[in-house]
C-alpha positions in Angstrom: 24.4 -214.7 121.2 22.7 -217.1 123.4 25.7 -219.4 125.9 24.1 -222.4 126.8 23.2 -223.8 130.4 25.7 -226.5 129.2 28.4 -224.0 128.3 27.9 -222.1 131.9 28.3 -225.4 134.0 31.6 -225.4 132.9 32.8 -221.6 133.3 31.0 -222.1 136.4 33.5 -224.6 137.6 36.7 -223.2 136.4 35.2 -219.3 138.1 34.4 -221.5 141.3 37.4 -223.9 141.7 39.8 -221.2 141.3 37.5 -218.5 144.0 37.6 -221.9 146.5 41.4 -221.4 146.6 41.6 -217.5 146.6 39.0 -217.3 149.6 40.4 -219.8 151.2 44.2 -218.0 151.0 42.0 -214.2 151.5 40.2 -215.3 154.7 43.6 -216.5 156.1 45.4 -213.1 155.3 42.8 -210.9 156.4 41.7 -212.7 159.8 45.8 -212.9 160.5 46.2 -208.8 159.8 42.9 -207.9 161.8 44.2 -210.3 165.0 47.7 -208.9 164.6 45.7 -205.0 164.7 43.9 -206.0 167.5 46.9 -207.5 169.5 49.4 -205.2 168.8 48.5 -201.2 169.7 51.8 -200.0 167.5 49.6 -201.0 164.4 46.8 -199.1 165.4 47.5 -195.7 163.7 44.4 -194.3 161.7 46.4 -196.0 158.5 46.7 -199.2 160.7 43.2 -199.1 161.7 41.8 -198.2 158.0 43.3 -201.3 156.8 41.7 -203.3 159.8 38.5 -201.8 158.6 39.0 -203.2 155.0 40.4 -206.2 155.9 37.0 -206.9 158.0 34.7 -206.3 155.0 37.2 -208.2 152.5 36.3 -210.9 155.0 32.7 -210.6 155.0 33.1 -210.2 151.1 34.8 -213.6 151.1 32.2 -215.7 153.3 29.5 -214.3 151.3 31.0 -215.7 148.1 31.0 -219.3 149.4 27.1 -218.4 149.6 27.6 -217.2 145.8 29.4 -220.4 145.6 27.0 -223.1 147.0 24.1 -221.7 144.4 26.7 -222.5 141.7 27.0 -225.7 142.6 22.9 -226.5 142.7 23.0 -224.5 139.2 26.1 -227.3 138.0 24.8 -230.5 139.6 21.2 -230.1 140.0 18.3 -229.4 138.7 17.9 -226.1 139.8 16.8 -222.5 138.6 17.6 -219.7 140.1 15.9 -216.1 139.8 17.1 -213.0 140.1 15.0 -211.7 143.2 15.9 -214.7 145.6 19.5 -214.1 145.1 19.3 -210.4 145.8 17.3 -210.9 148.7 20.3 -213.7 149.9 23.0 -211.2 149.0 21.9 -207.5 149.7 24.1 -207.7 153.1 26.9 -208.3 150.9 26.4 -205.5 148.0 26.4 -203.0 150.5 29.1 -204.6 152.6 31.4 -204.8 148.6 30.4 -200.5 148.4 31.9 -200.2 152.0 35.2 -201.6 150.9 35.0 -200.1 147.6 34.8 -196.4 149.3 37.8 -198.2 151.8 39.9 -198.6 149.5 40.0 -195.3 148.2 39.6 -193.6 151.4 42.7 -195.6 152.3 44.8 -193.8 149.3 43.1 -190.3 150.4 44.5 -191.4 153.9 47.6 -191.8 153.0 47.6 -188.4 150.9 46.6 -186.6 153.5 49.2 -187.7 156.1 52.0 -186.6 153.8 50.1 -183.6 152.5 49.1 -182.5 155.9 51.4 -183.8 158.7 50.6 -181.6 161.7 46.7 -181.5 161.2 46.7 -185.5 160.2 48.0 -186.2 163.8 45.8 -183.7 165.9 42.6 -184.7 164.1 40.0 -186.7 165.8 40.1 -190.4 164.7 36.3 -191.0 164.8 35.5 -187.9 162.9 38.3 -188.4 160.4 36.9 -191.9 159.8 33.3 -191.0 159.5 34.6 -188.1 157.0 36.3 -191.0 155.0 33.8 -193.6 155.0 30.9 -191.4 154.1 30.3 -191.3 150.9 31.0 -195.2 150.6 27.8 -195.5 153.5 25.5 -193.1 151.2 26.4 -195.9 147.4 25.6 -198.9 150.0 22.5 -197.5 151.2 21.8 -196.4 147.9 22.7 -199.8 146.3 20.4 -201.6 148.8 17.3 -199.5 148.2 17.6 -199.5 144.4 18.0 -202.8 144.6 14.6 -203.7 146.6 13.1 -201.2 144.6 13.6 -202.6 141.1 13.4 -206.5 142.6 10.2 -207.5 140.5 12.8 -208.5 137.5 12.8 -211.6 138.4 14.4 -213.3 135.3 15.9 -216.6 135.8 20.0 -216.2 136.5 23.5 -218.3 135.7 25.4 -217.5 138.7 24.1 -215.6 141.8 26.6 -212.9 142.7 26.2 -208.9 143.6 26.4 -207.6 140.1 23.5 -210.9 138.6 21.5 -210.1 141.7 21.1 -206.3 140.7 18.4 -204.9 137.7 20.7 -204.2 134.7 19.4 -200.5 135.5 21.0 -200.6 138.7 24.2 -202.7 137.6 25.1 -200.7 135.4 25.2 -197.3 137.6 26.4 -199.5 140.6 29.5 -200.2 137.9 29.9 -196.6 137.0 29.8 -195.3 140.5 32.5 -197.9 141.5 34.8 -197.0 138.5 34.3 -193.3 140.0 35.7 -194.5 143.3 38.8 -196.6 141.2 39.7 -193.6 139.6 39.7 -191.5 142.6 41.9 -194.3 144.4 44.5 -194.1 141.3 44.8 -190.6 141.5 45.2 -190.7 145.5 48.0 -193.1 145.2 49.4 -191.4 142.0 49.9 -188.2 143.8 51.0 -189.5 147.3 53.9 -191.4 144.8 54.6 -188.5 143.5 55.0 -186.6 146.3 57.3 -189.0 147.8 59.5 -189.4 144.4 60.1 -185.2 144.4 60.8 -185.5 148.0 63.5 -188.7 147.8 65.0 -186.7 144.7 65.6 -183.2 146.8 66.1 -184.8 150.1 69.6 -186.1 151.1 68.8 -187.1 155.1 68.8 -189.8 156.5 65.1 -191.1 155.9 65.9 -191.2 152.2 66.0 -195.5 152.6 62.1 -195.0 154.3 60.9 -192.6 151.5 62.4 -195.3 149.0 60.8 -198.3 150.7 57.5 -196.5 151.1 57.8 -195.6 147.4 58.1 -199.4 146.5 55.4 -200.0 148.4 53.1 -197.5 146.8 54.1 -198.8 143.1 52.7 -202.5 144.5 49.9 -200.8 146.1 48.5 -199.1 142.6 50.0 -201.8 140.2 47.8 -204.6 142.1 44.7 -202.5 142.4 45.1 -201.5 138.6 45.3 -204.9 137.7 42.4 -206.3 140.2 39.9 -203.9 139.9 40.7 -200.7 137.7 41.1 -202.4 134.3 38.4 -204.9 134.8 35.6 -202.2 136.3 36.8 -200.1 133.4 36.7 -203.0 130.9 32.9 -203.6 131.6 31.6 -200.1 131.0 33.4 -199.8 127.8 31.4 -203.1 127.3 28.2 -201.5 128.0 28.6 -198.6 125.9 29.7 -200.4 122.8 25.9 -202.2 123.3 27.8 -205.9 123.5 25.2 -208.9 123.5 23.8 -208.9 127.4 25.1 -212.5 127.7 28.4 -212.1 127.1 28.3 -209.2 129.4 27.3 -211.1 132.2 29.5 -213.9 131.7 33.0 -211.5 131.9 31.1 -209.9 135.3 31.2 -213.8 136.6 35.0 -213.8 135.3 35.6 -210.1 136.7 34.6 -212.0 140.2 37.6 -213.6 140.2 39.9 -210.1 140.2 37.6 -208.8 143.3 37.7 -211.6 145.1 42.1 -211.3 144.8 41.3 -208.2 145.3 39.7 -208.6 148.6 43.0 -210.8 150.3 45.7 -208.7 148.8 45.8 -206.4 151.4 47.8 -209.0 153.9 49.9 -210.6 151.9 51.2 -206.9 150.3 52.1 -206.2 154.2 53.2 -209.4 154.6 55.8 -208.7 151.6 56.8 -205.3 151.9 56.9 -204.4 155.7 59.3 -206.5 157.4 57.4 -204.9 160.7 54.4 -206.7 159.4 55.9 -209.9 158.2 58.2 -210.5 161.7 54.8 -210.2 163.8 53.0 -212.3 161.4 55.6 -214.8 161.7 55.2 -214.4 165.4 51.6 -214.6 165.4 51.8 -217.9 163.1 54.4 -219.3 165.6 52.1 -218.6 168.6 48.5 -220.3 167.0 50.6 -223.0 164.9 53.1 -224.4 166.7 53.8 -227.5 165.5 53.7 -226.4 161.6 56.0 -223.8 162.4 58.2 -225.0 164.2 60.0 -226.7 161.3 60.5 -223.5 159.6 63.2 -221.7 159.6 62.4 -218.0 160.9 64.8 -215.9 162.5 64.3 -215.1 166.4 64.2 -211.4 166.6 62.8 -208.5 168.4 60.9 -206.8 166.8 60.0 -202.8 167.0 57.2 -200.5 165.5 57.6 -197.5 164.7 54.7 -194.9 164.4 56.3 -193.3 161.3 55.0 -190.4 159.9 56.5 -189.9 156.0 55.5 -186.3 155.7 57.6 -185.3 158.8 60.2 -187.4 158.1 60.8 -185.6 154.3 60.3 -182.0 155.6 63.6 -182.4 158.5 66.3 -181.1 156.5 
């Protein structure tokens, strides 16, 4: 079933007006937690610094989507046509920047396995090594991306919306989808087993780091709920789509809505610090106070000192 150029001018502007707000809000957050990395050397523990990476390529990812942006707008208001090879050619930067943070992601759940699993050798392990282990094999699906890309970049068909999945051959979109929804589960099960390694842990352990392991348990539920709900279900949702065979057009138009779940996706990061670290939110708060004065200053925030502790979980649970 064809939609009509008519039809897409308006899901373009309810897909657009709502990413305007969401960057806007993302960009904010994740510029605020990579400054507060930078300034503060108690955040920079290989976790610390793996969520400094992501938050740098969810802040690429969110630029890159006002360029997404600013073709839907000659689409909507102008008489415009866009094709499929100039927008890949515009936005091949940003598909492999979007597998970066894909691999990220789930190398920040293997991360956080790995510290609980393996305490001792987690600590002693050399940080650049350990991060080039981890980021790997998101490097080799960019690079792959990228070339695939170029290579099949004589479909030229004319395009609704310019974004990375639009700007790839269906060919390619649709293994670039399957290889992401690889990564999602591997992040799930990451997070599922780090939970439930702290939940047999806060159920056998009576010391006093029981009220850590609980908080870092809350944590973790926030941690998989969101990334269920942002990427997970919908990445899932569109292969399910494209093995039932659905009509190509309708296809495309729930990738354009999809958009709007990675692009929460790509500020959540901040704002679940923000909520559920009061280390986090007392030098954000700090931070704010420091480049907004004036705004701040009305609010009421309490003074207080505020100390960081380099807390390793996995040590933590085994003192008995």
């Amino acid at each position: 079933m064809l939609i009509t150029d008519e039809t897409y001018k308006i899901h373009r502007v309810i897909i657009y007006s709502i990413f305007a707000v969401v960057q806007t809000l993302g960009i904010f957050g994740n510029v605020n937690l990579i400054a507060l990395t930078i300034r503060k050397k108690t955040l920079r523990s290989k976790y610390g610094m793996l969520l400094m990476i992501l938050a740098v390529f969810h802040t690429i990812c969110l630029v890159y989507e006002f360029v997404c942006m600013a073709y839907g707008i000659r689409l909507t208001f102008f008489d415009y046509k866009l094709f499929r090879r100039l927008c890949f050619y515009t936005l091949f930067p940003y598909i492999f920047v979007h597998c970066l943070q894909t691999g990220a992601v789930c190398a920040l759940a293997l991360d956080l396995l790995l510290n609980i699993t393996f305490p001792i050798q987690y600590r002693t392990i050399n940080t650049s090594s350990y991060f080039a282990f981890l980021l790997f094999p998101s490097i080799i699906y960019g690079i792959w991306a990228v070339i695939a890309g170029f290579v099949y970049s004589d479909n030229n068909e004319a395009i609704q919306m310019c974004n990375p999945p639009s700007s790839l051959h269906p060919v390619i979109n649709a293994k670039w989808y399957l290889i992401m929804l690889i990564f999602s589960l591997a992040t799930v099960i990451f997070y599922t087993l780090a939970f439930t390694l702290l939940y047999a842990k806060v159920r056998n352990d009576r010391n006093a780091y029981r009220l850590i392991e609980k908080k870092a348990m809350k944590t973790l539920q926030v941690l998989i709920f969101v990334f269920l709900i942002t990427r997970l279900i919908s990445i899932s949702f569109f292969n399910i789509l494209t093995f039932l065979g659905i009509d190509k057009d309708w296809i495309v138009l729930w990738q354009n809505y999809v958009g709007i779940a990675t692009v929460i996706a790509y500020y959540q990061n901040g704002y679940v610090c923000y909520f559920r670290s009061s280390e986090y939110r007392n030098l954000f708060r700090s931070q704010l106070k420091i480049v907004f004065p004036k705004c701040t200053k009305r609010l009421d925030w309490p003074e207080q000192s505020v100390t960081i502790i380099n807390y390793n979980v996995k040590s933590a649970m085994t003192i008995q």
